[in-house]
C-alpha positions, 0 to 999 in steps of 0.5 A: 756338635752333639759329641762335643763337651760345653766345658773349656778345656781349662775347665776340663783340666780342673775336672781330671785334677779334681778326680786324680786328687779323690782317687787319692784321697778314697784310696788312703782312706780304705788303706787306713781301714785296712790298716785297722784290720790288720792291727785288731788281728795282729796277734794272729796274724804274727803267729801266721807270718811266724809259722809261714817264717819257720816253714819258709827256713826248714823247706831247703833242709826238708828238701835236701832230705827228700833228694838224698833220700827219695823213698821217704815220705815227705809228711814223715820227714818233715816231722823229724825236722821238727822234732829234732828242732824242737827238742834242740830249740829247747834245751838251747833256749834254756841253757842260753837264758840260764847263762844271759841270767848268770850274766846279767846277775854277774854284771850287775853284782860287779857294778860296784867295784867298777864305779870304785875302779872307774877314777883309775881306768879313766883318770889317763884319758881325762889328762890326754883330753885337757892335754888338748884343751877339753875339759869332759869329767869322764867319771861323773859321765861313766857312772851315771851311765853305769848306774842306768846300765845298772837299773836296765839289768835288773830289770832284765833279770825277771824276764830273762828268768821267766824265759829260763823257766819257760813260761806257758805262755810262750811255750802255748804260741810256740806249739801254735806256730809249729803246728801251723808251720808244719801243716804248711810245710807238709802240704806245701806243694798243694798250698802253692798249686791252690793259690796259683789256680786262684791267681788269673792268667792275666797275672801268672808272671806277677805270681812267678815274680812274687814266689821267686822274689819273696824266695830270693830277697825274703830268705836270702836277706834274712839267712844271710843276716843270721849268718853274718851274726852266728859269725861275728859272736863266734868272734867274739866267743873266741875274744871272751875265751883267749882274754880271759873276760867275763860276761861271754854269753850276753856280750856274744848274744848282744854282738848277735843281734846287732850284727843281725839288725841290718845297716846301724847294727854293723857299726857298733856290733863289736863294741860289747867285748871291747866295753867289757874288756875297758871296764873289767881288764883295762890291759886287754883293751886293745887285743879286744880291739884287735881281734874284734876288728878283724872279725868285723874286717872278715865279716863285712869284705869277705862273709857279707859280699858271699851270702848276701850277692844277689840276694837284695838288690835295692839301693843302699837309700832305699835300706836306709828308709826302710830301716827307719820306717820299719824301726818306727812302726814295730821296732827291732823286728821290723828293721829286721824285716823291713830290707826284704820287704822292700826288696820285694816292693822293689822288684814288682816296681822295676818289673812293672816299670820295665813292662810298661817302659821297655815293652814293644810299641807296634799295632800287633803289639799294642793290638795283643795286649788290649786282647790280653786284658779283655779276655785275661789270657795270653796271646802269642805276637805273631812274627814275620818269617825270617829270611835265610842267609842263602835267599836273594836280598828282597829287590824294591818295590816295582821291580819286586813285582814286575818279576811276580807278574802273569805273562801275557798268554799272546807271547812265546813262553820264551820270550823274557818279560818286558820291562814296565814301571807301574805293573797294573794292580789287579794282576795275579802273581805267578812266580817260575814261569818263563816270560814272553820275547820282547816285541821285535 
């Protein structure tokens, strides 16, 4: 009676909600702490998740160096990695600003002539629409989204030259995270055998799982997106050049970055050669169209199953989700990184659940997993001996022993041993001795 609880169990019931509903509510409470900590160190925290990005993207090519060329040291490989980069990034960086201004400066110079040339380009689909019985002013609608595309570009202007001219601001955090970015790649191997010896043995393979997940869906996603949307605005690079449009270079960078942002930005990535060709060379609408569609075509059947096989894996909900969480808490940025975090999310979540679900559900086994958590080390399940293909099959359970049994000392070794149903259990086998002749 002493053991015995004097709560009812409905009471006890109520009880164990009780706790579970606490537990839940501490734990989102020192989420939210958390979350204030990780937001005041933001910035830095950005320029590490920055750094740890650039060195996560330069390992392969510094490794290919190092396997073709195995003499050389790793620390001065890695430099000229990123002095090469460095000086390409640069002078790509401003060319590419100096050419989004002249754009951007084109485009809002020519806004005038289009809202006089809008009433001829649309006049034809405002008589096949009333043909069908919609009455839509296509006009009123078009400038007024021309004139806020308007007032968007001058304002986009003064950044893009502030870019061009290189502010030192952003040439200071530049610098910080390529500092960071080539300590980590230089001493990789070292950073990566620290946190492992911090990591308990106990959880070794959540450790593997997270490196070999994050290397998987992190960098395959995001290499695979880059290269979807080099691609797609080489298309559309090739469709500004054959059609004679205007406007290369910031309708080649918008098709790069909406090709780029995963799942909304592939459905209207080939929209900005088409607009410009609809509002500067109304006849070079549909070549546009075309040659668009077939880069969007080749892109998503035949460039998007290559790089991208493997590389995620997460239901195309689950994309969709965290897309639009990601979209909500830091914008482009992370929807861009919010499909790799889930894919890592992911595995950890089937991996668990397949341990916990899958795992075997004998004593040893259950046996050897308390033993594993109590001393945090891993302990080998032992196994029964396996049977050759040339052994007798066993023979049941009396008859087994029958045939293991000591023979009586008062018989000939001659003679077979007598067959009995029940031998007595405090006889010790003795296996290839001839038994006695039966009794006469």
């Amino acid at each position: 009676m002493a053991g015995r609880s004097l709560l009812p169990e409905a009471d006890h019931r109520w009880l164990h909600a009780l706790l579970v509903m606490g537990t839940f509510v501490v734990g989102f409470f020192l989420l939210g702490q958390v979350a204030g900590i990780v937001l005041y160190f933001s910035d830095i925290l950005f320029i590490l998740v920055m750094a740890w990005m650039v060195a996560f993207v330069l390992s392969p090519v510094v490794s290919f160096i190092l396997r073709t060329f195995p003499t050389l040291p790793r620390g001065l490989v890695t430099v000229l990695v990123y002095v090469v980069l460095f000086v390409a990034l640069t002078a790509l960086i401003v060319v590419i600003a100096g050419n989004l201004v002249a754009s951007v400066a084109g485009f809002v110079s020519e806004l005038p002539n289009l809202n006089a040339r809008l009433p001829e380009i649309l006049r034809p689909w405002e008589e096949r629409l009333a043909g069908l019985g919609l009455q839509v002013d296509l006009v009123s609608l078009a400038q007024s989204t021309l004139a806020g595309v308007g007032s968007l570009g001058t304002d986009l202007v003064r950044p893009l030259t502030a870019l061009a001219i290189a502010s030192l601001g952003a040439i200071g955090n530049l610098l910080l995270i390529v500092f960071l970015s080539l300590f980590i790649l230089i001493d990789k191997d070292g950073m990566v055998a620290f946190v492992n010896r911090l990591v308990p043995p106990r959880w070794a393979d959540e450790a593997r799982l997270f490196e070999t997940s994050v290397a998987s869906s992190f960098g395959g996603f995001l290499r695979g997106q880059a290269i979807q949307g080099v691609i797609y605005a080489v298309f559309a690079v090739v469709t500004h050049l054959v059609l004679g449009l205007d406007f290369t270079a910031a309708s080649a960078g918008l098709v790069f970055l909406l090709q780029a942002l995963p799942f909304f930005g592939a459905f209207v990535s080939w929209a900005p050669p088409v607009v410009v060709a609809a509002l500067t060379q109304p006849e070079a609408l549909i070549p546009a169209l075309v040659i668009m569609g077939i880069g969007w075509f080749i892109v998503m059947n035949i460039v998007q199953p290559r790089v991208m096989a493997s590389a995620v894996g997460i239901h195309p909900v689950v994309v969709l989700l965290s897309v639009l969480i990601g979209l909500k808490l830091y914008g482009v940025v992370g929807a861009i990184f919010a499909v790799p975090v889930a894919a890592v999310i992911s595995a950890f979540f089937f991996h668990f659940l397949d341990r916990s679900a899958g795992g075997p559900r004998d004593v040893t086994s259950r046996a050897v997993r308390r033993v594993e958590e109590r001393e945090g080390r891993r302990i080998r399940v032992p196994e029964a001996p396996g049977i050759s293909a040339s052994s007798p099959a066993p023979l049941p359970g009396p008859a087994r022993r029958s045939l293991f049994r000591r023979p009586s000392t008062s018989r000939p070794s001659t003679e077979p041993a007598p067959q009995e149903a029940a031998p007595a259990a405090d006889q010790t086998p003795a296996i290839n001795e001839p038994a006695p002749d039966p009794a006469p």
